[in-house]
N, C-alpha and C positions, 0 to 999 in steps of 0.2 A: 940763480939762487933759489933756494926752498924755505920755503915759509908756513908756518903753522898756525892755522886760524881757532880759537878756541871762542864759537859763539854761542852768546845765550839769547833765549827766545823764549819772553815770558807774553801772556793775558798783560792786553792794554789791565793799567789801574782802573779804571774809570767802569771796568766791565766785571760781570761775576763769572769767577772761576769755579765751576761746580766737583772738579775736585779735587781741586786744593779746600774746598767746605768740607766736602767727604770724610778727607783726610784729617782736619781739623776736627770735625765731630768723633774722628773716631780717638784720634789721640785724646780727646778730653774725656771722652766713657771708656778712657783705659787709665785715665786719675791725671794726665797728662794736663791739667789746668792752666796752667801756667803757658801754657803756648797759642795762639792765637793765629787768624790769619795767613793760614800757608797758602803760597802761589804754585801752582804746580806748572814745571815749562818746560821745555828742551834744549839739553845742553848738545852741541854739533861742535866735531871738528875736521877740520879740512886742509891738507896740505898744498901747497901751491907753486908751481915751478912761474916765476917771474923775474923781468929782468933787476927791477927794484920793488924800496919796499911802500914806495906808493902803486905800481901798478898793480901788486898782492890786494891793495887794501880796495883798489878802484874794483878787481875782481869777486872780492869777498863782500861790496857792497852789492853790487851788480847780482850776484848769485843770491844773498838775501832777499833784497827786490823779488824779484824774481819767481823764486823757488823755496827759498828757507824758512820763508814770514809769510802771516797773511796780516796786509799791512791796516785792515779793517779790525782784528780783531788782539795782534801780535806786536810787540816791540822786539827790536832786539840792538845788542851789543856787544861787541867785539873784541880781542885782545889778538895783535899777530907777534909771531917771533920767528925770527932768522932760523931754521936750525943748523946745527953746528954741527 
């Protein structure tokens, strides 16, 4: 079966994203007030030949581990689907 990993990978909270600040300062010196706080991350997807749909998920953790996160300064999370 094929599977479709759609994962996001943002800045732990607890750490400063300097530019998602950037982006935040520039959105507001463009009148843009009302917005606050953007996290800037990466959004990855990944398709997966596996027999089911936990071994898709044990590979999509395994490669986040891995290669996708840096698990010091990165969070991230996951959404898989069967494709059809």
């Amino acid at each position: 079966m094929k599977f479709i990993a759609e994962i996001n990978v943002m800045p732990l909270k607890a750490l400063l994203d300097p530019q998602g600040k950037a982006v935040t300062m520039t959105l507001n010196n463009n009148g843009y007030n009302d917005i606050q706080n953007v996290r800037i991350g990466k959004y990855i997807t990944l398709e997966i030949e596996a027999d089911s749909k936990e071994k898709a998920m044990e590979r999509v953790n395994e490669a986040c581990a891995k290669m996708l996160h840096n698990p010091i300064m990165e969070g991230y999370d996951y959404q898989l689907y069967e494709e059809k």
